[in-house]
ChimeraX commands (.cxc) that place a marker at each C-alpha (Angstrom):
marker #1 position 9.66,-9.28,-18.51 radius 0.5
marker #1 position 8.00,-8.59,-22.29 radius 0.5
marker #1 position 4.34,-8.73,-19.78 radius 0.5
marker #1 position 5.69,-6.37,-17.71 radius 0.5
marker #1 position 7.20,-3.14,-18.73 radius 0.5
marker #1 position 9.25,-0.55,-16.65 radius 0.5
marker #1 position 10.52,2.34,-17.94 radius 0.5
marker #1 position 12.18,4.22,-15.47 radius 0.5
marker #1 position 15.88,5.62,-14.64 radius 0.5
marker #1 position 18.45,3.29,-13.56 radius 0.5
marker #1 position 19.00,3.47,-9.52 radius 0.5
marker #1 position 22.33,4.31,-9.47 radius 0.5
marker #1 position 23.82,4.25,-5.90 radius 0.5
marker #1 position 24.32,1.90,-3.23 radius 0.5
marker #1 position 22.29,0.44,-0.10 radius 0.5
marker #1 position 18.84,1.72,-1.53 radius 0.5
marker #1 position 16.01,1.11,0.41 radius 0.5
marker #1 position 12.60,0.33,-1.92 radius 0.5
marker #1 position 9.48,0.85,0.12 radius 0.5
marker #1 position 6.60,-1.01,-1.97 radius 0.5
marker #1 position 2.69,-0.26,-1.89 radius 0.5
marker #1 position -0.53,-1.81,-3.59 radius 0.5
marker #1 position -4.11,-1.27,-3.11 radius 0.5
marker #1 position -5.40,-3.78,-0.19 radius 0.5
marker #1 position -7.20,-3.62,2.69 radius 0.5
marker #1 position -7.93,-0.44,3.94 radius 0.5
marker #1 position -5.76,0.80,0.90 radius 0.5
marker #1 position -2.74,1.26,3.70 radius 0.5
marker #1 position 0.25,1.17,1.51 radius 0.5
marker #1 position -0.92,3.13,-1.34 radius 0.5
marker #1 position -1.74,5.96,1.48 radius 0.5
marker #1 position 1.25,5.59,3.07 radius 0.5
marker #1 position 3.59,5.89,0.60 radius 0.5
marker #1 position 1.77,8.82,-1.73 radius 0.5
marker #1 position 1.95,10.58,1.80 radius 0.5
marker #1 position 5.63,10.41,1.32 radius 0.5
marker #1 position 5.99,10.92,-1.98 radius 0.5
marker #1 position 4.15,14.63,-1.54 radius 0.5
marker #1 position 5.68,15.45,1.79 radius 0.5
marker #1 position 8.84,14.51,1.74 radius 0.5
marker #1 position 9.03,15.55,-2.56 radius 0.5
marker #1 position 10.32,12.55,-4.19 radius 0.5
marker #1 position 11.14,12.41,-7.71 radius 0.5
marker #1 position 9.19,10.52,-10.13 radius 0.5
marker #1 position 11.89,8.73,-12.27 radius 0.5
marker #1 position 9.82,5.88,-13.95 radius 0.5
marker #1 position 6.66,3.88,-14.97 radius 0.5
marker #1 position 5.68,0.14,-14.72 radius 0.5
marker #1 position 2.94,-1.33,-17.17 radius 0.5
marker #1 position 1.55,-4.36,-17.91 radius 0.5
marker #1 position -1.43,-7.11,-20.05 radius 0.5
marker #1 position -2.17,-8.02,-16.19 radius 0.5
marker #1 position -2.91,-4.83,-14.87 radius 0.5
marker #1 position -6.67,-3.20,-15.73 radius 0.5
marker #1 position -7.18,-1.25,-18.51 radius 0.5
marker #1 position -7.31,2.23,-17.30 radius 0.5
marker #1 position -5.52,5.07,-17.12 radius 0.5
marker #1 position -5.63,7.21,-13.91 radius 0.5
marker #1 position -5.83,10.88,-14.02 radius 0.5
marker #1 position -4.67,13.80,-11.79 radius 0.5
marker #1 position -5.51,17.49,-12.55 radius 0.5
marker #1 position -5.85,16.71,-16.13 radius 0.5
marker #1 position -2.63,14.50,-16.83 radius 0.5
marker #1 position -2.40,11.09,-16.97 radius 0.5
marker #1 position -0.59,9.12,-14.69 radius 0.5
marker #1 position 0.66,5.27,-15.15 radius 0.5
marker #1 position -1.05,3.82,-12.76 radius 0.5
marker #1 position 2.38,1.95,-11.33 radius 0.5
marker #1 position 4.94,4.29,-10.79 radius 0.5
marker #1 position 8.06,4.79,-9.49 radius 0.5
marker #1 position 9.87,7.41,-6.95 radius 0.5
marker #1 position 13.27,8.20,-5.74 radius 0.5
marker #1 position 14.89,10.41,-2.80 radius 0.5
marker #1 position 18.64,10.32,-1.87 radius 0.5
marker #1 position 18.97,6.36,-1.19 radius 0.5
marker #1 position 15.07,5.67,-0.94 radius 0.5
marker #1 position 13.02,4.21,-3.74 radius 0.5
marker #1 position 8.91,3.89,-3.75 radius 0.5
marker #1 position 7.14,1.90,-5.76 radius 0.5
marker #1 position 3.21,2.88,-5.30 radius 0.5
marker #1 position 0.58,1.75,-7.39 radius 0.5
marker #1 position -3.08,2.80,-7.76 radius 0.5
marker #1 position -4.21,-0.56,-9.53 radius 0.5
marker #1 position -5.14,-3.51,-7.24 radius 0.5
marker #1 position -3.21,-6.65,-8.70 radius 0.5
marker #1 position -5.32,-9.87,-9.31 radius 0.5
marker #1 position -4.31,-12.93,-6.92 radius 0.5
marker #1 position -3.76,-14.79,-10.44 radius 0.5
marker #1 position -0.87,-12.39,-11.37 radius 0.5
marker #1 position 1.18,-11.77,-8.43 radius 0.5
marker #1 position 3.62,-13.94,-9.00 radius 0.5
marker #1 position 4.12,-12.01,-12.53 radius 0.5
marker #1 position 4.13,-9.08,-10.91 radius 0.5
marker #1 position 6.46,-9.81,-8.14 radius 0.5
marker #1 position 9.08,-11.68,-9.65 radius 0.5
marker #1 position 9.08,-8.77,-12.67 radius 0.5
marker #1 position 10.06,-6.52,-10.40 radius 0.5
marker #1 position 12.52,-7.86,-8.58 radius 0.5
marker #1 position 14.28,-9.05,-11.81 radius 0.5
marker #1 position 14.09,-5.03,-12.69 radius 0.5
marker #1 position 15.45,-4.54,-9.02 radius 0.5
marker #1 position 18.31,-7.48,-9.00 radius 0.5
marker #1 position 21.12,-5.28,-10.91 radius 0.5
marker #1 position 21.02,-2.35,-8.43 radius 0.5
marker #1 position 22.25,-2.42,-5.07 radius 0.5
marker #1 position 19.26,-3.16,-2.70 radius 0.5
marker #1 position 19.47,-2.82,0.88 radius 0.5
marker #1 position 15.99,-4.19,1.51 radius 0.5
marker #1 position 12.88,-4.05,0.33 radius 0.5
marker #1 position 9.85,-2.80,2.87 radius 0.5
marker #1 position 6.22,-3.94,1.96 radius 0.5
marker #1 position 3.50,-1.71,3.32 radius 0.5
marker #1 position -0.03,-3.08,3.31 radius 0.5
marker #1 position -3.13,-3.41,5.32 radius 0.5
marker #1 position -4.58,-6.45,7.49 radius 0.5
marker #1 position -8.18,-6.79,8.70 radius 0.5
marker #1 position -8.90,-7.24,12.70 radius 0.5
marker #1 position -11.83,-6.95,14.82 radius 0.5
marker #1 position -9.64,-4.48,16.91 radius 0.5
marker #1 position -10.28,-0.82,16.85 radius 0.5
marker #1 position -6.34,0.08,17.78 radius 0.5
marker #1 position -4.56,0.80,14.67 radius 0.5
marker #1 position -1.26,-1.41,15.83 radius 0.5
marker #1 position 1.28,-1.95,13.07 radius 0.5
marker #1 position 2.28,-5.94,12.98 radius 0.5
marker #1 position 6.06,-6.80,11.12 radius 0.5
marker #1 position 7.28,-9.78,9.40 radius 0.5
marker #1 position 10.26,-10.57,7.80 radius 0.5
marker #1 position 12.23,-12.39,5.45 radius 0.5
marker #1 position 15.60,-13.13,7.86 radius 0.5
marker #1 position 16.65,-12.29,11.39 radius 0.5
marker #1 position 18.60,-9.54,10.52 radius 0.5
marker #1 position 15.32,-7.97,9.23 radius 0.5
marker #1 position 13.07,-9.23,11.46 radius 0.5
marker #1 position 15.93,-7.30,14.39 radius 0.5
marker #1 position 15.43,-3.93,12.30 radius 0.5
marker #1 position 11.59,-4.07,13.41 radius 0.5
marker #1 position 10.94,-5.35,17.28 radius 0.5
marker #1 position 10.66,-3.03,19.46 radius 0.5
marker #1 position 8.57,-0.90,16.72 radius 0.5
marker #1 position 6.26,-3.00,15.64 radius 0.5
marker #1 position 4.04,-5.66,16.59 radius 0.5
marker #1 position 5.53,-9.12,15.56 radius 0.5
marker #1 position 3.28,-11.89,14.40 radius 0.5
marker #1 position 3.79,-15.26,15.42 radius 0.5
marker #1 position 1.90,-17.31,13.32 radius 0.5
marker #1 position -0.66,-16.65,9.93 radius 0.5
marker #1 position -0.26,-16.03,6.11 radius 0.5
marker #1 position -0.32,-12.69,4.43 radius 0.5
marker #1 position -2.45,-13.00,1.25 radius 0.5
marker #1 position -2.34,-11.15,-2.31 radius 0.5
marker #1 position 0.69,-9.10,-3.71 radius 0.5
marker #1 position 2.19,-8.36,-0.10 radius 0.5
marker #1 position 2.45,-11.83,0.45 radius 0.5
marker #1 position 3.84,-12.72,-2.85 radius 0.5
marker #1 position 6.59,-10.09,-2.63 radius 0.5
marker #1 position 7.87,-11.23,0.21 radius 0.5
marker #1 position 8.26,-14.85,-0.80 radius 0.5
marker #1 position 9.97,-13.70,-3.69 radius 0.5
marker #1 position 12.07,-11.44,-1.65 radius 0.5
marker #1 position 12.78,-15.00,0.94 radius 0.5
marker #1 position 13.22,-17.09,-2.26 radius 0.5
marker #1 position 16.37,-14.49,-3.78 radius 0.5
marker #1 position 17.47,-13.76,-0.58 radius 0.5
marker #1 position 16.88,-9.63,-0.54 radius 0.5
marker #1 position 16.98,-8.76,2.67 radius 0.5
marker #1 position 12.95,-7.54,3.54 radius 0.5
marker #1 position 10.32,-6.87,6.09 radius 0.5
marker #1 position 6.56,-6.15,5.67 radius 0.5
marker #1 position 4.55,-3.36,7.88 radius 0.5
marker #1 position 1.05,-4.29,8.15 radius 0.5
marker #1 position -1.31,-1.84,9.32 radius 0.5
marker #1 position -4.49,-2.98,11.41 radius 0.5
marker #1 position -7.54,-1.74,9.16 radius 0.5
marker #1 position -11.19,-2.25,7.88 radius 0.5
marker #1 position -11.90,-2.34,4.07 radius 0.5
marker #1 position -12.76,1.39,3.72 radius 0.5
marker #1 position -9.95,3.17,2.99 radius 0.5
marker #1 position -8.15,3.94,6.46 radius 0.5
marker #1 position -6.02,6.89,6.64 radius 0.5
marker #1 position -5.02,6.34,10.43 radius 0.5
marker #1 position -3.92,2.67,10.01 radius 0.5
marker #1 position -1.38,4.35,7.11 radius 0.5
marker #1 position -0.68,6.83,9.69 radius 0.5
marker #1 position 0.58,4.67,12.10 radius 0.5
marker #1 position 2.68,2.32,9.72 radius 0.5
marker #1 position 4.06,5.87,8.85 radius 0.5
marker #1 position 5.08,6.61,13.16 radius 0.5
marker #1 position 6.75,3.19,12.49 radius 0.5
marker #1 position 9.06,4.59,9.76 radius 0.5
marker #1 position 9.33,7.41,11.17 radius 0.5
marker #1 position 11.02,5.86,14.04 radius 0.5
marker #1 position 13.01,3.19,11.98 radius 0.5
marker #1 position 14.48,5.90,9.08 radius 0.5
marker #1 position 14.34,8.96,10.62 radius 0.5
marker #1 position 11.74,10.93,8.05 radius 0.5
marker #1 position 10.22,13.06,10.95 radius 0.5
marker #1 position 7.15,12.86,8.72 radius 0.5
marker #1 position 4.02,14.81,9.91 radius 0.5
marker #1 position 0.48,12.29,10.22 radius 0.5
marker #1 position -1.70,14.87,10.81 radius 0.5
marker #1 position -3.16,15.53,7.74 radius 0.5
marker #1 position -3.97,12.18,7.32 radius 0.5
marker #1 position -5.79,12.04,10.92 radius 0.5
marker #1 position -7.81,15.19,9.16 radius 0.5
marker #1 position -8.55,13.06,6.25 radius 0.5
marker #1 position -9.34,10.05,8.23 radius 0.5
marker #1 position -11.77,12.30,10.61 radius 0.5
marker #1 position -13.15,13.93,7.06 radius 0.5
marker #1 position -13.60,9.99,5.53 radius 0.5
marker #1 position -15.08,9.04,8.79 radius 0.5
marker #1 position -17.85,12.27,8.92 radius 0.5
marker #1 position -18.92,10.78,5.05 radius 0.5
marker #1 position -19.20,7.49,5.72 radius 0.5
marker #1 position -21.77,8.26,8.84 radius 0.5
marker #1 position -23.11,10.56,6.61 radius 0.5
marker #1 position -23.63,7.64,4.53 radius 0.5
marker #1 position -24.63,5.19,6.57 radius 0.5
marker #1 position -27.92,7.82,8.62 radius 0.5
marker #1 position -28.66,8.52,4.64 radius 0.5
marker #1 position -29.11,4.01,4.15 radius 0.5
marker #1 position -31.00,3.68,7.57 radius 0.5
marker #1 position -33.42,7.00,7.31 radius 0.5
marker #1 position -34.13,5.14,3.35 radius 0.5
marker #1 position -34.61,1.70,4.92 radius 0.5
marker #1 position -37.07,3.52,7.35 radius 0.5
marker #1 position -39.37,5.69,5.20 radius 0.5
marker #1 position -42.53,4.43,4.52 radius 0.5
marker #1 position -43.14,3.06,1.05 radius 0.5
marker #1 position -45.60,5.37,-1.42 radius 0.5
marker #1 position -48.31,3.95,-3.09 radius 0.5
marker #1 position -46.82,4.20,-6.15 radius 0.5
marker #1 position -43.39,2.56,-5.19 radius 0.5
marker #1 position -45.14,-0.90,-3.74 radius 0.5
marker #1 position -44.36,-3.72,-5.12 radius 0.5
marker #1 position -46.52,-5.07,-8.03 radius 0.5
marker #1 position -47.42,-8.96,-8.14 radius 0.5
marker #1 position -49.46,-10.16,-10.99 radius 0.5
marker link #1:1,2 radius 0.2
marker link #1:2,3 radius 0.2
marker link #1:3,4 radius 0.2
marker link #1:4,5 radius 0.2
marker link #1:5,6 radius 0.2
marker link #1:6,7 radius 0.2
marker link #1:7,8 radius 0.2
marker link #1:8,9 radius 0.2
marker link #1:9,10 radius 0.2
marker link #1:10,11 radius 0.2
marker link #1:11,12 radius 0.2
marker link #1:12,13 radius 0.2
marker link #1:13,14 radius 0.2
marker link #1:14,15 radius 0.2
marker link #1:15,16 radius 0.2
marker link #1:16,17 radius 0.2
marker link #1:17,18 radius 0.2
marker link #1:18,19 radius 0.2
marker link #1:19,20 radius 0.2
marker link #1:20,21 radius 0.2
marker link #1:21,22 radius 0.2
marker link #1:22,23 radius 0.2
marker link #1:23,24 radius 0.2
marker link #1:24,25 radius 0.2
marker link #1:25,26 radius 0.2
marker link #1:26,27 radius 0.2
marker link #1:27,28 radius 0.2
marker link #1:28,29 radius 0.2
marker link #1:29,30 radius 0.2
marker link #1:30,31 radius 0.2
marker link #1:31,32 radius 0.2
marker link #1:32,33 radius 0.2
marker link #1:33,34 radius 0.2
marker link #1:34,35 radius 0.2
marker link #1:35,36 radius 0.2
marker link #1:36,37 radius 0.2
marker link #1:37,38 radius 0.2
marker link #1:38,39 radius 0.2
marker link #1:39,40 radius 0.2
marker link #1:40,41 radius 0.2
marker link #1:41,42 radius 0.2
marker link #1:42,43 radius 0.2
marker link #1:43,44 radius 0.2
marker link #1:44,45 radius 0.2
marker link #1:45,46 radius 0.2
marker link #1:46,47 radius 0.2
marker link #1:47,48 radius 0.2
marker link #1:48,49 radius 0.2
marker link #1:49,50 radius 0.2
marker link #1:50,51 radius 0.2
marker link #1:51,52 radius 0.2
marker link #1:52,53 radius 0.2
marker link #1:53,54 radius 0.2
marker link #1:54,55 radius 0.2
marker link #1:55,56 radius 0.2
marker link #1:56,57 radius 0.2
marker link #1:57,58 radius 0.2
marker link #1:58,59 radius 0.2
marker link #1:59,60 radius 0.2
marker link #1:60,61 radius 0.2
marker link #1:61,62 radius 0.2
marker link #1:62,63 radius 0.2
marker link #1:63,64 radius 0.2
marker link #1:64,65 radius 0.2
marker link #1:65,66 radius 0.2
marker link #1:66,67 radius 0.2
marker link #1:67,68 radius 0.2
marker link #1:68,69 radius 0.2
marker link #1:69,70 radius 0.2
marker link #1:70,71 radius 0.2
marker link #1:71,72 radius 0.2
marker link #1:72,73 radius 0.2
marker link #1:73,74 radius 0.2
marker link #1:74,75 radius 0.2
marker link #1:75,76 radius 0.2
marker link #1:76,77 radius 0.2
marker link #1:77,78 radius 0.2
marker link #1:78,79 radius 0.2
marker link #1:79,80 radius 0.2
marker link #1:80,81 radius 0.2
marker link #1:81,82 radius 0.2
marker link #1:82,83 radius 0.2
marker link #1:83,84 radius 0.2
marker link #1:84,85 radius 0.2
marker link #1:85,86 radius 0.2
marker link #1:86,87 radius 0.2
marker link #1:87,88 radius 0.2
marker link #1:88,89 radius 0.2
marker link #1:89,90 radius 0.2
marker link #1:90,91 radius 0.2
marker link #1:91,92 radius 0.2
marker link #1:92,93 radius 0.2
marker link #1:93,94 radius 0.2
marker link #1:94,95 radius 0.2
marker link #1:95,96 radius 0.2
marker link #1:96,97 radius 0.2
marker link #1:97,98 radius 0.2
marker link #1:98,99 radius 0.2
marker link #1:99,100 radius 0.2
marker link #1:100,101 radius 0.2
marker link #1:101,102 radius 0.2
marker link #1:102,103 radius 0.2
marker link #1:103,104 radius 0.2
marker link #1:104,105 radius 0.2
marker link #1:105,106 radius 0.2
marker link #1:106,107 radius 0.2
marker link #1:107,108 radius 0.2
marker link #1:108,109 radius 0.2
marker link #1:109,110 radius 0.2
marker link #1:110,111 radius 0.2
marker link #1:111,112 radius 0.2
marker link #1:112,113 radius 0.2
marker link #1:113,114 radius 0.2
marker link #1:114,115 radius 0.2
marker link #1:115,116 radius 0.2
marker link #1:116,117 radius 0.2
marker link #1:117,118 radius 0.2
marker link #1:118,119 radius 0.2
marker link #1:119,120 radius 0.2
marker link #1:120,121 radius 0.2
marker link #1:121,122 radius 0.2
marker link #1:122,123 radius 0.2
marker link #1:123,124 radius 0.2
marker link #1:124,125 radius 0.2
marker link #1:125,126 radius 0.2
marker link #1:126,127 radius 0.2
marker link #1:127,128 radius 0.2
marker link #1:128,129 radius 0.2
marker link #1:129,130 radius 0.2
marker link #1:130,131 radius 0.2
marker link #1:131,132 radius 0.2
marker link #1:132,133 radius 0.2
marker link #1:133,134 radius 0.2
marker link #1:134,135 radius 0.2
marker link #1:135,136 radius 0.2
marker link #1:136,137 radius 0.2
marker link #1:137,138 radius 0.2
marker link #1:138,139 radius 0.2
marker link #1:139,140 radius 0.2
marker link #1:140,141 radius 0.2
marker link #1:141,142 radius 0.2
marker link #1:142,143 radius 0.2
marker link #1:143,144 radius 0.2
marker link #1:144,145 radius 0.2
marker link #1:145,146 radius 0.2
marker link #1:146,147 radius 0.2
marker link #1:147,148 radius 0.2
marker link #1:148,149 radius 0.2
marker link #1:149,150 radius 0.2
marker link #1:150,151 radius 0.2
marker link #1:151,152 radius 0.2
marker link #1:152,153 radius 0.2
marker link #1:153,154 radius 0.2
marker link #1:154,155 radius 0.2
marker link #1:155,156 radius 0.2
marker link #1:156,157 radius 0.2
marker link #1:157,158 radius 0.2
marker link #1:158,159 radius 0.2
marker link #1:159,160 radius 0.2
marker link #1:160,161 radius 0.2
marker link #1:161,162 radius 0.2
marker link #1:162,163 radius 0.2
marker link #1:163,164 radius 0.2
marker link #1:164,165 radius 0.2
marker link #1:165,166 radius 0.2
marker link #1:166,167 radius 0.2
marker link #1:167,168 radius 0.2
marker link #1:168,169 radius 0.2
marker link #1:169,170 radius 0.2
marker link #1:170,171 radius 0.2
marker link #1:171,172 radius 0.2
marker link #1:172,173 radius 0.2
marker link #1:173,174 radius 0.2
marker link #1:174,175 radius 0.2
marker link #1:175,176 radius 0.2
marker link #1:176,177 radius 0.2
marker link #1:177,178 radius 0.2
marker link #1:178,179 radius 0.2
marker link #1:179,180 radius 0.2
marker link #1:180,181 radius 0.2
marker link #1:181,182 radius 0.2
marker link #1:182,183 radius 0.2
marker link #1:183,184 radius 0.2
marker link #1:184,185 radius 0.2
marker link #1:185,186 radius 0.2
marker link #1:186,187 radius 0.2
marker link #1:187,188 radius 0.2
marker link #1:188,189 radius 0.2
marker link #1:189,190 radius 0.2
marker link #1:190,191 radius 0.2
marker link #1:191,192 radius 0.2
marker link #1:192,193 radius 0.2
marker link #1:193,194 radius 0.2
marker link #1:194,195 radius 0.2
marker link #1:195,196 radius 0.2
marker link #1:196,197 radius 0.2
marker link #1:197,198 radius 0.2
marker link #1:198,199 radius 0.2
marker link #1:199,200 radius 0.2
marker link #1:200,201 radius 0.2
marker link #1:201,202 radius 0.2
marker link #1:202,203 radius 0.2
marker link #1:203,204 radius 0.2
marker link #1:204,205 radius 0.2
marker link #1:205,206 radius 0.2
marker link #1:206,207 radius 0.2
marker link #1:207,208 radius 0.2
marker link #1:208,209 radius 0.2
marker link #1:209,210 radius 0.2
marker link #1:210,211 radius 0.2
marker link #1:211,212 radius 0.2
marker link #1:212,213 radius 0.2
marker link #1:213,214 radius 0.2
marker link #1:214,215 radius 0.2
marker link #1:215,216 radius 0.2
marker link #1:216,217 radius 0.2
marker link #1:217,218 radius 0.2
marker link #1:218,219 radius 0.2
marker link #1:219,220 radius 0.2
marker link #1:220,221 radius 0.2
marker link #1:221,222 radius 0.2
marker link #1:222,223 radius 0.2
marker link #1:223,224 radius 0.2
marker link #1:224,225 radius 0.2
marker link #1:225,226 radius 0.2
marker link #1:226,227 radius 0.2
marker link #1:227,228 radius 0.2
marker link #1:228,229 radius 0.2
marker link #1:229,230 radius 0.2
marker link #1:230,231 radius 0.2
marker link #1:231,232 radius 0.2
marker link #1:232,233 radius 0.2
marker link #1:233,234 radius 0.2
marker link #1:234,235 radius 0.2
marker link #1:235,236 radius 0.2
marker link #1:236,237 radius 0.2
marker link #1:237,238 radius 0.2
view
């Protein structure tokens, strides 16, 4: 733990439920969760720093935010971060936290992340760590029979297999621009599983918004590909 520092509150209480997100594909989790954090008003009770994560600091109306932090509601914890973690570290990272986590009473831990299809749907796919988990999920999501989950996801759950804390992972079907309707339907999921009610529309409106720029993008690229070259902007060979 001296790599890894969290300063936060102790989580007092028993059966807490720690929902976990980190930027990946289609940044999924970290939309996900910051959805709930604003909507549902969660408390922000602590930080997490580190050597492994970038130097930065991130910034929001002026103040300066860790860029790991940590939430709490009632019996529900979220750990978001804004910081992708390197594949080098996650094993750091991972077992850091759950050494932070192992005092407390856990009920299970729930990774939310994104994984990359060819599919247009937006499905939600679940794995777990145990069949007690694994039961908490079918019928709501997707279950995948076969693959490996990559990066700090993947790591977290292994660690989470390896102590034996009870865990499942959402993974929302996504591209690699960031994909507010893939977080929106991990978010149905818990919706469905925990009862938060939690409206996705806004995040359909900022998908839809994302979306418009991106075209907007992409006509700018082709109608610059297209244009004919000045005299002055051809190439020079000497």
């Amino acid at each position: 733990m001296e790599d890894i520092k969290i300063h936060s509150l102790d989580l007092d209480g028993e059966d807490l439920t720690v929902f976990m997100g980190f930027p990946g594909s289609g940044l999924v989790g970290s939309i996900a969760l910051a959805h709930m954090v604003d909507v549902l008003e969660f408390t922000h009770i602590g930080n997490i720093t580190s050597k492994y994560f970038p130097a930065m600091a991130m910034m929001v109306n002026g103040v300066i935010n860790a860029p790991v932090r940590i939430y709490r509601k009632d019996s529900y914890v979220i750990l978001i971060s804004d910081v992708p973690v390197h594949p080098m570290i996650c094993y750091e990272i991972s077992n850091g936290i759950l050494d932070w986590l192992e005092p407390f009473s856990i009920k299970e831990v729930v990774v939310i992340a994104g994984i990359v299809t060819n599919e247009p749907e937006k499905r939600v796919f679940g794995v777990a760590t145990d069949n007690n988990s694994l039961e908490r999920i079918q019928g709501h999501a997707e279950i995948l029979p076969m693959g490996s989950i990559t990066g700090i996801a993947g790591s977290m759950l292994v660690e989470c297999k390896v102590n034996g804390t009870p865990s499942f992972g959402l993974l929302g079907e996504t591209i690699n621009n960031p994909d507010p309707r893939a977080a929106a339907s991990v978010i149905k999921i818990l919706n469905q599983i925990y009862g938060f009610n939690l409206d996705v529309e806004p995040l359909i409106e900022q998908a839809t918004e994302i979306e418009a720029a991106l075209q907007q993008m992409a006509e700018q690229v082709e109608q610059a590909e297209q244009a004919p070259l000045k005299k002055e902007q051809l190439p020079m060979y000497g």
